[in-house]
C-alpha positions as CSV (number, residue, x, y, z in Angstrom):
1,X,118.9,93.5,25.0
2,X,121.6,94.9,27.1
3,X,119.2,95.1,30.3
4,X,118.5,91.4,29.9
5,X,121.8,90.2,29.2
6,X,123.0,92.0,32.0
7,X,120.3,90.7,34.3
8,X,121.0,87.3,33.3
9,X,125.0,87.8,34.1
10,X,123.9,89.4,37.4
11,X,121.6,86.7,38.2
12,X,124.1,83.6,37.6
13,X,126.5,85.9,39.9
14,X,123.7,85.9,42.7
15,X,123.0,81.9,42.4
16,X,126.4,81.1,43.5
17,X,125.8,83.5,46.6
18,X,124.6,81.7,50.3
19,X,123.8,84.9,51.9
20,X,120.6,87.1,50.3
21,X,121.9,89.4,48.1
22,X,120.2,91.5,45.5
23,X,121.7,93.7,42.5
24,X,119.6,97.7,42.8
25,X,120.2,100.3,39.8
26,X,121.4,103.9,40.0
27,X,118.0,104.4,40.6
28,X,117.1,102.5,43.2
29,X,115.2,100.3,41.1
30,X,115.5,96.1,41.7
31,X,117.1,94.6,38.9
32,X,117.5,91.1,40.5
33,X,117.8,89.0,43.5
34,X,118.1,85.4,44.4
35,X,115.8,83.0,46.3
36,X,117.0,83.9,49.4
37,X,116.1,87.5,50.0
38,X,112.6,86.0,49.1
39,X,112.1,83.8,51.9
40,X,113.4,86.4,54.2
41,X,110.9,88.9,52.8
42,X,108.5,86.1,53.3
43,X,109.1,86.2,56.9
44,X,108.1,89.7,56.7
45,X,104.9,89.2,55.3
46,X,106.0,91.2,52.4
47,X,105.2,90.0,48.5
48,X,108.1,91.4,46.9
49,X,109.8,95.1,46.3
50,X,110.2,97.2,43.5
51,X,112.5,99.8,44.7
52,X,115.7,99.5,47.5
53,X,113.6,102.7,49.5
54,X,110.9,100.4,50.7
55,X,113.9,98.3,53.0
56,X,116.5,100.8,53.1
57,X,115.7,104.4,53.5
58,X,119.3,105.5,53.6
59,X,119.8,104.7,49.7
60,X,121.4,107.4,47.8
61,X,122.3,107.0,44.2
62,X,125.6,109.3,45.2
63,X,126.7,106.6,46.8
64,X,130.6,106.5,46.1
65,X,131.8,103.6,49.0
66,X,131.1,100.3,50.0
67,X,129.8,100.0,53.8
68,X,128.0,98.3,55.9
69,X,124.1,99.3,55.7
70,X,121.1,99.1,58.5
71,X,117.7,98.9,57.5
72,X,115.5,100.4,60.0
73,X,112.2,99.8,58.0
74,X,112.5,95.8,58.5
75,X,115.7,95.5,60.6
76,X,118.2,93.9,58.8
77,X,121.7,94.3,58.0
78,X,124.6,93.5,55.7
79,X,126.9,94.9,53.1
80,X,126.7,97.2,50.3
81,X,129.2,98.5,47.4
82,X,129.2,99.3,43.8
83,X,129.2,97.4,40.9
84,X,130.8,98.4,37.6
85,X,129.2,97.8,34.5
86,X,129.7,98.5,30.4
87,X,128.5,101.8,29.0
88,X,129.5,103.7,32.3
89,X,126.7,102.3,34.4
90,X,126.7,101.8,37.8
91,X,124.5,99.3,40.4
92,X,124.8,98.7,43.4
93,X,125.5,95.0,45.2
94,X,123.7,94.5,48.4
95,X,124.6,91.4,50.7
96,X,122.7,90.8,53.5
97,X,123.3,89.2,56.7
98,X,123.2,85.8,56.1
99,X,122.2,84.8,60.1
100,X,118.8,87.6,59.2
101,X,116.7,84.6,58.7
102,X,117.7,83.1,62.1
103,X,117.2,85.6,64.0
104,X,113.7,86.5,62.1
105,X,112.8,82.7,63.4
106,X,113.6,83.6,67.2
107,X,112.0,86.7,67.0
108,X,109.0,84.9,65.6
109,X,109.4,82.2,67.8
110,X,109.5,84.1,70.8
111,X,106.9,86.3,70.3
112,X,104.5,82.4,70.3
113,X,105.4,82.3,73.7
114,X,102.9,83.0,76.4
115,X,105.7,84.1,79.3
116,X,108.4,86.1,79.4
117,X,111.2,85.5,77.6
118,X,114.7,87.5,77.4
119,X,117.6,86.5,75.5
120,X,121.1,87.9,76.6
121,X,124.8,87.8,76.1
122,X,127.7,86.6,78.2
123,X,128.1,89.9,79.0
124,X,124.6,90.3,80.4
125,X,123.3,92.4,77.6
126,X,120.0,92.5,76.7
127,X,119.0,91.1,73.2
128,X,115.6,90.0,72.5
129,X,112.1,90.4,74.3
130,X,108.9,89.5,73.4
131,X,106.0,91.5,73.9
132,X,104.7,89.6,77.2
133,X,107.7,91.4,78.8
134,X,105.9,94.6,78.4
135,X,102.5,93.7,80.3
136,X,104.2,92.2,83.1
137,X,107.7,94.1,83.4
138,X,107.7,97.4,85.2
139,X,109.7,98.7,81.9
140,X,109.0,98.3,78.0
141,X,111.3,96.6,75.8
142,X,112.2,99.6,74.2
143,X,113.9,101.1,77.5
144,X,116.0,98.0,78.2
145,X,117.3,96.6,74.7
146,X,120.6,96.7,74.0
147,X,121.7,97.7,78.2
148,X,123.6,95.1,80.2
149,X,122.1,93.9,83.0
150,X,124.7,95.4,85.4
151,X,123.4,98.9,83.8
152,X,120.0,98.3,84.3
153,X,120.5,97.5,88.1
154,X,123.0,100.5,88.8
155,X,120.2,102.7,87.5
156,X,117.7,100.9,89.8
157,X,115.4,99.4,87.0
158,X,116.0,96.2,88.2
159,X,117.5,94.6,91.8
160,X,118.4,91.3,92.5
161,X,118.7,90.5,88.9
162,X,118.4,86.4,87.7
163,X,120.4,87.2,85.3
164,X,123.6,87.8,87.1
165,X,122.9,85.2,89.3
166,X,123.2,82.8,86.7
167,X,126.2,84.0,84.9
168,X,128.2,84.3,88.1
169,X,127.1,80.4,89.0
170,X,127.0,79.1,85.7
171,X,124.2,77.6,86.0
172,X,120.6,77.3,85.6
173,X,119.3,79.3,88.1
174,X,115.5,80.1,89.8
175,X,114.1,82.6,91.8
176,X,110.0,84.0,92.0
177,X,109.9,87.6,92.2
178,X,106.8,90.1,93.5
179,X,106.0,93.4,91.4
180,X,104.7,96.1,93.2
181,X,101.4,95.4,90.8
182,X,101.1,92.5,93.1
183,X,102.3,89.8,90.2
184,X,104.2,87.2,91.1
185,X,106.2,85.5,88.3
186,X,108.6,82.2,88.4
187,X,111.8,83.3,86.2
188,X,114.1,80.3,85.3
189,X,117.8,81.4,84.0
190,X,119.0,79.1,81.1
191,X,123.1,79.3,80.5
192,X,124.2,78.7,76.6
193,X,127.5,77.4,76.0
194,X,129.6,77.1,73.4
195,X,131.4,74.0,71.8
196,X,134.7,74.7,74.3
197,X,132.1,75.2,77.6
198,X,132.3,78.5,77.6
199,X,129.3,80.7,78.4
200,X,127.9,82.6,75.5
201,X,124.6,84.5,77.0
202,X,121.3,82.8,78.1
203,X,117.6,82.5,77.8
204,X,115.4,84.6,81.0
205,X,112.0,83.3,81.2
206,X,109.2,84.1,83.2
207,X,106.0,82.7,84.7
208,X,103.3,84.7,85.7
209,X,102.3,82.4,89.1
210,X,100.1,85.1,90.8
211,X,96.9,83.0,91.0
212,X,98.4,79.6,92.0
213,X,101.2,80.7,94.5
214,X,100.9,79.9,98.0
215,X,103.6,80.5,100.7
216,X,104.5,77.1,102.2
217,X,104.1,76.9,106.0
218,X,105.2,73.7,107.7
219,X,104.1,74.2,110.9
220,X,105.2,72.5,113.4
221,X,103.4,72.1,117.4
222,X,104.8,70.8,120.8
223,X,102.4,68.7,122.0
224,X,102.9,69.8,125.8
225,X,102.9,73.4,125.5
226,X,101.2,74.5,122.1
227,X,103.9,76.6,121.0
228,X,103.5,77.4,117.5
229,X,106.9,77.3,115.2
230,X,107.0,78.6,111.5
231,X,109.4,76.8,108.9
232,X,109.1,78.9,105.5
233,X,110.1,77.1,102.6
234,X,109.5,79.8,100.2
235,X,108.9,83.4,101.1
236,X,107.6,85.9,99.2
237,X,109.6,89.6,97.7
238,X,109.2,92.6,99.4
239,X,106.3,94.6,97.2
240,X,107.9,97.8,97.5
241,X,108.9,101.0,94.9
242,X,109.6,103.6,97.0
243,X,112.9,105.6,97.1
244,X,113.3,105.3,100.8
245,X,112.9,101.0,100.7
246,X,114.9,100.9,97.4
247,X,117.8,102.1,99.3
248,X,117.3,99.7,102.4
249,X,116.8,96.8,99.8
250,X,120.6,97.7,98.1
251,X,121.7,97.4,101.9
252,X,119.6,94.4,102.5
253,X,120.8,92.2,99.6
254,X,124.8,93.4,100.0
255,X,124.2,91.8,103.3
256,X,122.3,89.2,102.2
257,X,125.3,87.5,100.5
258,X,126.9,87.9,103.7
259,X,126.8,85.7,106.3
260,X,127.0,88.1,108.8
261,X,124.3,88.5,112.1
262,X,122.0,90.9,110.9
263,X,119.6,93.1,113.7
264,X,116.2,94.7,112.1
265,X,114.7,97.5,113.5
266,X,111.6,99.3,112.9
267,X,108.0,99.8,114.5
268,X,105.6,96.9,115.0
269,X,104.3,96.1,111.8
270,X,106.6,97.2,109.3
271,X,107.4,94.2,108.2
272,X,110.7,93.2,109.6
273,X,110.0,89.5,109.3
274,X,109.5,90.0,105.4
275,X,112.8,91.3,105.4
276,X,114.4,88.8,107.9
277,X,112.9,86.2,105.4
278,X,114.0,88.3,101.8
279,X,117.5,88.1,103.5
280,X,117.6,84.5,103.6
281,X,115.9,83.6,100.0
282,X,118.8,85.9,98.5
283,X,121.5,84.6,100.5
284,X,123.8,81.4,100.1
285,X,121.3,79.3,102.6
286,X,118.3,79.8,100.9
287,X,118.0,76.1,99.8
288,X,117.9,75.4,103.7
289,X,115.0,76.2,106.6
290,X,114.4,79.4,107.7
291,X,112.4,79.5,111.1
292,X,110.9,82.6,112.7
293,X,110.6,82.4,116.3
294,X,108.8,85.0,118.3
295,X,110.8,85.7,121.9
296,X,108.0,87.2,123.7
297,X,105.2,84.5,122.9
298,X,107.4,81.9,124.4
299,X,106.7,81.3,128.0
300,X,109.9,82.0,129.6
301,X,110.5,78.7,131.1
302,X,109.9,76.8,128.4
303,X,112.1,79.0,126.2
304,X,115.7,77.2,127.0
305,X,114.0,73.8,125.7
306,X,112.3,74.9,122.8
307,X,115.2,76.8,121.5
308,X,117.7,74.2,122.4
309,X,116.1,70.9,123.0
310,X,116.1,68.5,125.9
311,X,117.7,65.0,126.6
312,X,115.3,62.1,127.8
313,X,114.3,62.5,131.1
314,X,115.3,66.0,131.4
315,X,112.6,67.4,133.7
316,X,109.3,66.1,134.8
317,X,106.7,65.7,131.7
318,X,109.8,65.3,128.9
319,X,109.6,63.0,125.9
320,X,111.2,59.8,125.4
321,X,114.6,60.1,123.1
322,X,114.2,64.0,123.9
323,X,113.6,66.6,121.4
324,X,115.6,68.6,118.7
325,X,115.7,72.5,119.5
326,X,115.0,75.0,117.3
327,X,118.6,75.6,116.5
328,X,119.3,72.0,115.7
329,X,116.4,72.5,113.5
330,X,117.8,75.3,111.3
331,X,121.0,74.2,111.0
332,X,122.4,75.3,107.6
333,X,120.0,77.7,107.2
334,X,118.7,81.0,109.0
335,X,117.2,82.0,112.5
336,X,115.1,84.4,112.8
337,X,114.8,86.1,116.4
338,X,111.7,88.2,116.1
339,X,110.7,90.2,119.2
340,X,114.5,89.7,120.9
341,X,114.3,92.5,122.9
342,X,111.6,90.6,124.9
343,X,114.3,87.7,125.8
344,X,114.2,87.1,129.4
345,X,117.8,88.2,131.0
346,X,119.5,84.9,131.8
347,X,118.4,83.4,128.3
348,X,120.5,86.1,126.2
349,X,123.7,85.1,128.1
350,X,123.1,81.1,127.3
351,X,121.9,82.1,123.6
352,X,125.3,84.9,123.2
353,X,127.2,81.1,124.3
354,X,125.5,79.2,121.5
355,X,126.4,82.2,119.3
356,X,129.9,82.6,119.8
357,X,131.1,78.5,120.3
358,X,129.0,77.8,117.3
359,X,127.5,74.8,119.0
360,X,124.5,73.5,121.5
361,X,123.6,71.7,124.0
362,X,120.5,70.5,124.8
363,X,118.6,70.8,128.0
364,X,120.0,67.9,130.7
365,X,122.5,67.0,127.8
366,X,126.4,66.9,128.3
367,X,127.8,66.9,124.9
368,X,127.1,69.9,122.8
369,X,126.9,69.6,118.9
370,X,128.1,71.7,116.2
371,X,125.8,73.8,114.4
372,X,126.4,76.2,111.5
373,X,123.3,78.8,111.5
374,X,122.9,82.6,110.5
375,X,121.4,85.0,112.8
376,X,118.8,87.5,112.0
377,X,116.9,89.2,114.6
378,X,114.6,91.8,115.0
379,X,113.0,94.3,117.8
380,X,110.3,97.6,118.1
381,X,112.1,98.5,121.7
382,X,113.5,102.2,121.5
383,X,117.1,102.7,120.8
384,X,117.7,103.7,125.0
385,X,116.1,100.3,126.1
386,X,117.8,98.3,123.4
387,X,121.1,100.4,124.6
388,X,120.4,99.3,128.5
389,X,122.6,96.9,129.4
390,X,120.1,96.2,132.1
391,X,117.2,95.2,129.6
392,X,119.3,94.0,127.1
393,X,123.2,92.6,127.3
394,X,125.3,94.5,125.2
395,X,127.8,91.9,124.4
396,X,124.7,89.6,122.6
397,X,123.4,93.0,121.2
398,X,126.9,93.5,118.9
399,X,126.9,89.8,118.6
400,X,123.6,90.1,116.9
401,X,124.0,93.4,115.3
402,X,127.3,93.4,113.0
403,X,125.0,94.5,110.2
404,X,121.8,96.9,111.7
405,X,119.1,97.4,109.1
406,X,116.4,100.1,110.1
407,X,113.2,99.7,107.9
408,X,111.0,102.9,107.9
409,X,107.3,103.3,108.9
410,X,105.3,103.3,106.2
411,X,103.9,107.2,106.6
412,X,107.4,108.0,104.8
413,X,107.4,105.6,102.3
414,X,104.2,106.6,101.1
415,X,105.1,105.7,97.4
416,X,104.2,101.6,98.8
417,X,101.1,102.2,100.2
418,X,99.3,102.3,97.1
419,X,101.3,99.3,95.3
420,X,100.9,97.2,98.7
421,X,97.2,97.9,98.6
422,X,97.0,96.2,95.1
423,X,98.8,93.9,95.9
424,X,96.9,92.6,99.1
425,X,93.7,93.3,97.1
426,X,94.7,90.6,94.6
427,X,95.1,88.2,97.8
428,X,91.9,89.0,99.3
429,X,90.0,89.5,96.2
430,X,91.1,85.5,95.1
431,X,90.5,84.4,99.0
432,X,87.2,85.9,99.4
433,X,86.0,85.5,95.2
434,X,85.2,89.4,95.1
435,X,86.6,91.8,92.6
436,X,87.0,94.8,95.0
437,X,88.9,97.9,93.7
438,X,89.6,101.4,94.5
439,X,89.3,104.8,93.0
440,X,91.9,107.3,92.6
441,X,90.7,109.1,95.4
442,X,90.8,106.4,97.8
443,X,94.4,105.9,96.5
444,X,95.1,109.7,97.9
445,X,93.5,109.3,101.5
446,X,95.3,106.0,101.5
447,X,98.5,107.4,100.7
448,X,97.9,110.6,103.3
449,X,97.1,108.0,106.6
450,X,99.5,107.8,108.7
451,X,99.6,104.2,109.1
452,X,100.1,104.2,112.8
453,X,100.2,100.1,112.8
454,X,101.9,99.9,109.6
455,X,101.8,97.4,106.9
456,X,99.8,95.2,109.4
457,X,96.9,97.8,109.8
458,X,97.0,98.8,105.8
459,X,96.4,94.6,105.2
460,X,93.8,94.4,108.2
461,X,92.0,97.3,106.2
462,X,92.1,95.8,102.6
463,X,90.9,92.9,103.7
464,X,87.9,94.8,105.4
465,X,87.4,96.8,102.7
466,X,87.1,93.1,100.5
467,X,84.9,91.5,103.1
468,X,82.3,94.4,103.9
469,X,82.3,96.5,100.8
470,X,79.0,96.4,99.0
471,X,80.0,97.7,95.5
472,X,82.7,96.6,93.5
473,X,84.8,100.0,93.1
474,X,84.9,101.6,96.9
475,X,84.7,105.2,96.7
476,X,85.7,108.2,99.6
477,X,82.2,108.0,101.7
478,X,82.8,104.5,102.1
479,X,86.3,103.7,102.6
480,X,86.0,106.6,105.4
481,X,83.2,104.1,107.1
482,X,85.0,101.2,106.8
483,X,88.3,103.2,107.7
484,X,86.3,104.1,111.2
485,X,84.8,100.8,112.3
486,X,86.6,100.4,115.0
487,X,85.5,103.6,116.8
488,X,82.2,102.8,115.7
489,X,82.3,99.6,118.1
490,X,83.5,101.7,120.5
491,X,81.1,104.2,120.6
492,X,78.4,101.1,121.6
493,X,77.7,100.6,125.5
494,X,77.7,97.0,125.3
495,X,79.1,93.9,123.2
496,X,74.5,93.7,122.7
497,X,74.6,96.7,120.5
498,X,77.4,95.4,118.1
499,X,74.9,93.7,116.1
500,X,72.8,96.7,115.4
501,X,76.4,97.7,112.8
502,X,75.9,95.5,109.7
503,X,76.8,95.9,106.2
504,X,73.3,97.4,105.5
505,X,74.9,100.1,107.4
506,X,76.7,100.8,104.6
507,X,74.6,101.5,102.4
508,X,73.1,105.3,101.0
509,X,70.4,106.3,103.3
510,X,67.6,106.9,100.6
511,X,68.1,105.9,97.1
512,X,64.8,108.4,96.0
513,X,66.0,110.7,93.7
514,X,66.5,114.0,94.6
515,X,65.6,117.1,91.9
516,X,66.8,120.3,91.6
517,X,65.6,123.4,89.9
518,X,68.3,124.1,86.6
519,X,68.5,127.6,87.6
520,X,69.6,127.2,91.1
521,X,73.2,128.6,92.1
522,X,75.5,125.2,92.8
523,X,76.1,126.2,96.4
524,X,72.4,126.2,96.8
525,X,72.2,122.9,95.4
526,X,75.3,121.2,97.6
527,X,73.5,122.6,100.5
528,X,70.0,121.4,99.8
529,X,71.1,118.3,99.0
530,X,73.2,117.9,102.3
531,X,70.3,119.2,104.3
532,X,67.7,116.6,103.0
533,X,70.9,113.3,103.2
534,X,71.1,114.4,106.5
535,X,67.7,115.4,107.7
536,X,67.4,111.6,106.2
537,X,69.8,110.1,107.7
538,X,68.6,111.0,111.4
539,X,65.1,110.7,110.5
540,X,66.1,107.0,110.0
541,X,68.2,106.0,112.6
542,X,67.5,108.4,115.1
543,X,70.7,110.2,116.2
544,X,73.2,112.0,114.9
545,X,75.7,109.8,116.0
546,X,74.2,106.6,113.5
547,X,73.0,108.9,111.2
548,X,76.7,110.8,110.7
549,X,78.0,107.4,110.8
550,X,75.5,105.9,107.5
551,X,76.8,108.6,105.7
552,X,80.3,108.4,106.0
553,X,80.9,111.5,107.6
554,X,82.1,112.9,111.0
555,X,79.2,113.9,113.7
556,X,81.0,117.2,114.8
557,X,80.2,118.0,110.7
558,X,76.5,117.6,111.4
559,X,76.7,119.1,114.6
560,X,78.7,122.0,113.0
561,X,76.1,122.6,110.3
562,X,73.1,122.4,112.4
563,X,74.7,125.4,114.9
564,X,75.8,127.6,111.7
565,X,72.5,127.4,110.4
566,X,73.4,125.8,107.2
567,X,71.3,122.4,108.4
568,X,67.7,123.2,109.3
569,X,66.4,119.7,111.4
């Protein structure tokens, strides 16, 4: 009779509570609760609960203080104290966070949601993620939770964050990032505020856009000459992971927000354009053109009036109403000088003017017109030549170069190679509807090449390898084929031979199966099985030379094996 009456005192207490609170005994045992902790429990997919242990492992019946409490079973919080009662018994109170059910909604809500979503504080601290963020994000939830963003990017998990882009403007902010898995997703920033307009946190959400991205190219022709321009309206990240590029990205985005002139250096085909172009999608201009202009495909007299324009009637052949130059153009927005080194002499002395007044004038014009643009320019000349004042004015050269960025070959940076390959195997793969991908091994040679032409010669060999590879997964035998075409057409006497190298070149020389005795020694085997492949292999196509070549290996090997006796022919 006590029990109940008691139970009936406790629950008329509990009815008169908002947040979900329930009364436990000394034991642990449930004597009540109200509706409350039900529908939270609900949202937990659990039926009900017998005993405080099963949501909050840290009961102990020597409990002497009230306290806050934490239950790590179903991760909720709240208050819990003692409760007095006649005949010397004690129970306990627990009061739970009465926001619990809220934040059980988001979670649940979140976790519907088919893109990334992150949830964060004014101070940039990280407070929710759903699972997506774990397939797409190069770190789990579990690493990040609970860091500030600021954090995260000091320790180099993240660069360029969204995040503090939009807390610093206030603002809903956008930006499409590249993984080095190749993914490309479309995060949108969302600022909350509060009742007085002051920023509470945000909502991070993020679109995986890998299939249906496109880099827009307006491109733009002179009808006279044919000379090609490029205007990008959207460039693409820098796929990169490496220790070596993560430290020329911190130097590339501090200058970024700059608007200083900006001179890239590195060998042909690192990719000092994708830089030039990641400078100006982080930087304060990125909602205006950027335009690449390459300084040696330009014929050198008609480099003054593409870059600057020309007035009507200017020289023999001009348009009517004259034409805008490439710096009108850009104005607002970024130049990119690729190739300045090649320049001719007396151009870098009229550009250096337009540089340092800030303004232009076109070609048979007499009134020059002001024009805001940021310089970015790039060269492959050696340090000396770039340092001649007799190939290159100096005066333009520290113009140009207030900030110098070197980017490094690929051959050390080898920690890309394999996360660019993926990536351009996801572009060539969608291009060409094939499904090409590499072993391990590959990965290795890959990563040991020493990528002589760069970046350029790794994407020229994926998309080879996506175009000519007759299986699915390309192995060692093959990639080292396909890795040598080019001194396989060179090894032909005539352009009339070329066609006699097909993809059925490619292919295992016999596909007969080849037994061997169980008790033979393994060495034995290798070599009786390299002697009849070979022996094949020339007995087909008749030379050591195609022969070495069908089988993906070197023709000094067979040449080798024949003179050491290993290779009877």
């Amino acid at each position: 009779m006590f029990e109940e009456s008691l139970k009936k005192s406790f629950d008329g207490m509990l009815s008169n509570f908002t947040p979900p609170s329930m009364i436990v005994s000394q034991d642990g045992e449930i004597l009540t609760q109200n509706s409350k902790i039900k529908d939270i429990l609900d949202s937990f997919g659990i039926d009900q609960i017998r005993h405080i242990k099963e949501i909050d492992d840290s009961f102990d019946s020597d409990l002497h203080l009230c306290g806050e409490f934490y239950s790590s079973i179903v991760k909720m919080s709240g208050l819990r104290c003692k409760v007095a009662a006649p005949e010397n018994k004690t129970y306990f109170l627990y009061v739970f966070n009465q926001y619990i059910k809220e934040e059980i909604l988001i979670e649940s809500l979140i976790e519907h949601i088919d893109e990334v979503v992150v949830i964060f504080d004014e101070n940039g601290k990280i407070q929710k993620m759903n699972s997506v963020c774990d397939e797409i994000l190069p770190f789990t939830r579990a690493e990040v939770i609970g860091k500030d963003i600021y954090e995260l990017m000091d320790s180099g998990e993240v660069s360029e964050p969204v995040i503090i882009k939009m807390l610093e403007a206030k603002k809903k902010v956008y930006k499409n990032i590249i993984y080095p898995s190749g993914k490309m997703i479309a995060y949108t920033a969302i600022p909350l505020f509060d009742s007085d307009e002051n920023i509470k946190g945000g909502v991070l959400t993020g679109r995986d856009i890998s299939r249906i991205a496109k880099l827009d190219v307006v491109k733009r022709y002179d009808e006279n000459d044919n000379v090609e321009i490029e205007e990008v309206q959207e460039a693409k990240e820098y796929v990169s992971v490496s220790k070596e590029m993560k430290k020329v990205k911190k130097i590339i985005l501090r200058a970024a927000r700059s608007d200083s002139s900006i001179f890239i250096t590195g060998e042909t085909g690192v990719g000092k354009e994708v830089v030039a172009r990641y400078i100006h999608n982080n930087s304060s201009r990125s909602e205006k053109p950027f335009i690449a202009v390459n300084c040696g495909a330009i014929p050198a007299e008609l480099i003054e009036s593409e870059l600057f324009g020309y007035e009507e009637g200017a020289f023999s052949g001009a348009r009517k109403r004259g034409k805008e130059g490439i710096v009108e153009l850009v104005d607002g927005g970024t130049l990119f000088l690729d190739e300045i080194g090649e320049l001719p002499y007396d151009m870098q002395k009229k550009l250096l003017r337009v540089i340092q007044e800030n303004e232009v004038t076109r070609v048979g014009g007499l009134k020059p017109k002001k024009i805001d643009v940021r310089y970015v320019s790039a060269t492959n000349i050696t340090s000396e030549e770039l340092h001649n004042p007799k190939k290159f004015r100096q005066d333009l050269y520290f113009r140009l170069s207030v900030i110098p960025i070197g980017v490094p070959p690929l051959r050390s940076r080898k920690d890309d190679i394999v996360p660019m390959c993926n990536h351009f195997l996801e572009i060539f793969n969608e291009k060409y509807q094939r499904n090409i991908r590499i072993t391990k091994k590959v990965g290795d040679i890959l990563t040991n090449n020493p990528w002589y032409g760069n970046v350029r010669e790794l994407k020229n060999l994926v998309e080879r390898l996506v175009v000519l590879s007759n299986k699915d997964l390309v192995g060692e035998d093959q990639l080292q084929i396909l890795m040598n075409l080019d001194n396989m057409m060179q090894e032909n006497e005539s352009v009339n031979n070329i066609k006699d190298i097909n993809i059925h070149d490619f292919e295992e020389v016999s596909r007969e199966p080849i037994t061997i005795n169980s008790d033979i020694m393994l060495d034995e085997a290798i070599r009786y099985i390299e002697q009849k492949m070979i022996k094949d292999a020339i007995d087909k196509h008749g030379s050591i030379q195609k022969a070495a070549r069908a089988i993906g290996i070197d023709p000094s090997t067979i040449h080798r094996k024949i003179k050491s006796g290993q290779i009877e022919i």
